[in-house]
VMD Tcl script that draws the C-alpha trace (Angstrom):
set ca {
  {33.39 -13.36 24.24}
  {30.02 -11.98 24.17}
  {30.38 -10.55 27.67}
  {33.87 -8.63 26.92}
  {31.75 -7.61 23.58}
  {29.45 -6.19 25.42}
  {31.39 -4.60 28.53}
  {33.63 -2.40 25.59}
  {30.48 -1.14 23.84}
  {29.41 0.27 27.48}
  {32.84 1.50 28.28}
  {33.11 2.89 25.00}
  {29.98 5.17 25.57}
  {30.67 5.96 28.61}
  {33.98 7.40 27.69}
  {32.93 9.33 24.63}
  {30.29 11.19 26.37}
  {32.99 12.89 28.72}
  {34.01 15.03 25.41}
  {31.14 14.99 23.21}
  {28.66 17.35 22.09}
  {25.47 15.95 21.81}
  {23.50 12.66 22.75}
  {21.17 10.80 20.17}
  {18.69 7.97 21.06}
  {16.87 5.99 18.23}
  {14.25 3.24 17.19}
  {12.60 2.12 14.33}
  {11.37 -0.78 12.23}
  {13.88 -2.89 9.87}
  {12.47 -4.34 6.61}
  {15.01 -7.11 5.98}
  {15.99 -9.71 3.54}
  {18.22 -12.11 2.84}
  {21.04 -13.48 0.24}
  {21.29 -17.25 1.46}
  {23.28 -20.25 0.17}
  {23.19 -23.51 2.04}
  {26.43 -25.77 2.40}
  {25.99 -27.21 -0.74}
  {25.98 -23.59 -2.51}
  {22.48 -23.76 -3.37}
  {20.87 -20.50 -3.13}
  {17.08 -19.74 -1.88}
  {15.19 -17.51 -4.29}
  {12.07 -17.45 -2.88}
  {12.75 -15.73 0.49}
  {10.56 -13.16 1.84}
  {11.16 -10.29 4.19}
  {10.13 -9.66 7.23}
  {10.12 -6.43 9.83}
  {11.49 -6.07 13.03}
  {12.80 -3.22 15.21}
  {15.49 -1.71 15.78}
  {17.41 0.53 18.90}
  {21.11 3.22 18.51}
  {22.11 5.47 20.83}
  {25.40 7.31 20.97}
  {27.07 11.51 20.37}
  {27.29 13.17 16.87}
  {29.98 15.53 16.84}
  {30.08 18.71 14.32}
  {33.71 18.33 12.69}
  {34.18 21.59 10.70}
  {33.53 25.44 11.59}
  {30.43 25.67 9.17}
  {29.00 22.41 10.91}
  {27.70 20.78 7.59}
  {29.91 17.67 8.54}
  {29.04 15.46 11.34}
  {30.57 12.55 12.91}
  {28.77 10.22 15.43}
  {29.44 7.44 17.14}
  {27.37 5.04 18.99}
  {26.08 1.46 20.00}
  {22.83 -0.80 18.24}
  {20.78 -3.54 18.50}
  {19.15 -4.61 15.86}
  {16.88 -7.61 14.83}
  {16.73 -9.10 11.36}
  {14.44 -11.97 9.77}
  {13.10 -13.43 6.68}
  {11.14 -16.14 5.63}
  {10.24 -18.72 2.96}
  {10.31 -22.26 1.63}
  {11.42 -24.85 -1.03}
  {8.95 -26.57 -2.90}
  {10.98 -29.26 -4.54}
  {12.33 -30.76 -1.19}
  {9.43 -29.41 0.52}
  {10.71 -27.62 3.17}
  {9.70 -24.33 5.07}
  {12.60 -21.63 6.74}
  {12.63 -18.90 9.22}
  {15.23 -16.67 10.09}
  {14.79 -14.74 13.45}
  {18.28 -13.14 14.49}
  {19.56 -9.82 16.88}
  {22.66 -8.33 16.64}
  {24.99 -5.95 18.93}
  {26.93 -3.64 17.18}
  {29.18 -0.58 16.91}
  {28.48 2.17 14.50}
  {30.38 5.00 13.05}
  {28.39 7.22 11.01}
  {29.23 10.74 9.26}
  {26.43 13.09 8.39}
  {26.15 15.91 5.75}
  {24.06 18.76 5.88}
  {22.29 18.88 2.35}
  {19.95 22.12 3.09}
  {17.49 23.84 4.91}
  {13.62 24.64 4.84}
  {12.82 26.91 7.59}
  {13.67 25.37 10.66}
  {13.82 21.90 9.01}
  {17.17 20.46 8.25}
  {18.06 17.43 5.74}
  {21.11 15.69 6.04}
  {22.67 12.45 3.87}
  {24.34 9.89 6.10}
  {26.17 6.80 5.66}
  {27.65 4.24 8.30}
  {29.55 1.40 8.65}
  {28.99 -1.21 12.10}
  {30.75 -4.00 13.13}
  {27.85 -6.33 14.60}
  {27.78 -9.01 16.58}
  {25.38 -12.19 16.28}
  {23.76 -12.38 20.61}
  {20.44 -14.44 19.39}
  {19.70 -16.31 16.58}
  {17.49 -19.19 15.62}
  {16.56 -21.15 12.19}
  {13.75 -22.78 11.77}
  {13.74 -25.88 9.46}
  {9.59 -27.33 9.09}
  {8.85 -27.92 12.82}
  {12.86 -27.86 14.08}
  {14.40 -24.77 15.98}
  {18.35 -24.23 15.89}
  {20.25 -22.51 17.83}
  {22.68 -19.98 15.17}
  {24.95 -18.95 18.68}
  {28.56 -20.55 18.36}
  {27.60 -22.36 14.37}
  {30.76 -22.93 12.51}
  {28.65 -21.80 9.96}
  {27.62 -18.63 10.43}
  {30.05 -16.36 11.21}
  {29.23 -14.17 14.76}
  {30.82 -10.53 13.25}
  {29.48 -8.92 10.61}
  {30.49 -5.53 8.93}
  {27.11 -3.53 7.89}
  {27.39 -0.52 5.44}
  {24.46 1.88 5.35}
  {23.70 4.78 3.64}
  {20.50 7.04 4.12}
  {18.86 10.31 4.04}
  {17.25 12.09 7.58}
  {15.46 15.41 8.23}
  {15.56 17.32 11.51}
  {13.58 19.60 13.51}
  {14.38 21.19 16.45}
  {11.54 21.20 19.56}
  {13.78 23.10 22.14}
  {17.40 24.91 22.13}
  {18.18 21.94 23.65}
  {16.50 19.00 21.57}
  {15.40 18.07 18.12}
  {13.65 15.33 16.88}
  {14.43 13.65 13.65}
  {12.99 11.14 11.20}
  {15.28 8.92 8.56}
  {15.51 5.98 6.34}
  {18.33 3.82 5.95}
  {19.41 1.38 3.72}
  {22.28 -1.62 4.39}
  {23.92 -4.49 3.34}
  {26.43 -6.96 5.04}
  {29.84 -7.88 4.08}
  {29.75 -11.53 2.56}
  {30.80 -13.79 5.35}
  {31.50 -17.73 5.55}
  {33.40 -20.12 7.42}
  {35.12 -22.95 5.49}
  {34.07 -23.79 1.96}
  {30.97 -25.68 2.70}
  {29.89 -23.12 4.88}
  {26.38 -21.58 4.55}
  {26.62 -17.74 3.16}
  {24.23 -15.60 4.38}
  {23.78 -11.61 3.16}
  {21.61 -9.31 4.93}
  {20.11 -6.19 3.54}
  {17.65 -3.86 5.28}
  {15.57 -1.03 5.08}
  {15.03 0.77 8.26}
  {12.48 3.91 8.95}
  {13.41 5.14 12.30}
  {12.62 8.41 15.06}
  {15.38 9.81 17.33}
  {16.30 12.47 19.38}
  {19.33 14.84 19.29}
  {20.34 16.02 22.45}
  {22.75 18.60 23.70}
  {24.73 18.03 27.04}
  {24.66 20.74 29.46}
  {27.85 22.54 28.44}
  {26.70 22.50 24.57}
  {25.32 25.01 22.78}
  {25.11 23.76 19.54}
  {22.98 24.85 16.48}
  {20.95 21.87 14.51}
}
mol new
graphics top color blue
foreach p $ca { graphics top sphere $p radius 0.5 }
foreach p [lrange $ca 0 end-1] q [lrange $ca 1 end] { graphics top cylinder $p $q radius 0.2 }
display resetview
């Protein structure tokens, strides 16, 4: 499953950048935490976050003649984790987890400052669990193929970003991000586990060859 997962993100790429306009590469830092309830539905409320990075790359697509509205499309990887413990049974967790995913994203030109351009975004990417571990005191799980947590989840993101073009054929921009996953269990004694994150992140816009395309 993982494999065919991974074989249509490529494809999908691939394909898109026949016809598309530009080219954007990204990475960055995610701040995340987490919403968790164990099988019995007891929640953890003492869970802290913790940061990890994160990598997108994909096209963004201008979809109306004053190119204020942009569409992109692309593939990420991204790692979450959090940490904490329960003092009444004693116990100490760790989260360390890394998703694949596929992100649609549409981006709207707010206003300019000189040659500095802000945009609002928001997203939504269907991920999939490749690498994840729990840690239990001194005991390591493996999360890959748990009935309990569920390998897909849906992320929604909104965020703000400001751009700056460095050639006529690149810009560079900065953003921040911030998501939260669907709810997602398996069974009703499944564990439920929420993600949010904060992510600060750098990029590059770039156009193909036969583009000529204003930032």
């Amino acid at each position: 499953m993982l494999k065919n997962y991974t074989i249509t993100v490529i494809v999908l790429l691939i394909s898109i950048s026949c016809f598309s306009q530009q080219l954007y590469f990204e990475l960055g830092t995610t701040v995340s935490s987490f919403d968790y309830e164990n099988s019995q539905g007891r929640p953890l409320d003492n869970l802290l976050s913790k940061s990890k990075s994160y990598y997108g790359m994909g096209y963004r697509q201008s979809i109306n003649s004053s190119k204020t509205l942009f569409l992109s499309l692309g593939a990420t990887y991204n790692n979450y984790g959090a940490i904490g413990s329960e003092s009444s049974i004693d116990n100490y967790f760790e989260w360390d987890l890394s998703y694949l995913g596929v992100k649609a994203g549409l981006g709207i030109k707010m206003f300019e400052l000189r040659e500095l351009t802000f945009f609002t975004n928001v997203s939504i990417a269907s991920e999939f669990l490749i690498r994840g571990n729990q840690t239990i005191n001194n005991d390591v799980f493996n999360l890959e193929g748990e009935e309990e947590f569920n390998n897909n989840i849906l992320f929604f993101r909104g965020g703000i970003e400001m751009q700056y073009p460095i050639s006529r054929s690149t810009a560079i921009f900065v953003g921040y991000n911030y998501g939260k996953s669907v709810l997602i269990s398996s069974g009703e004694n499944a564990e439920k586990l929420n993600l949010n994150a904060h992510q600060f992140g750098v990029g590059f816009i770039i156009n193909l060859p036969r583009c000529y395309c204003d930032y």
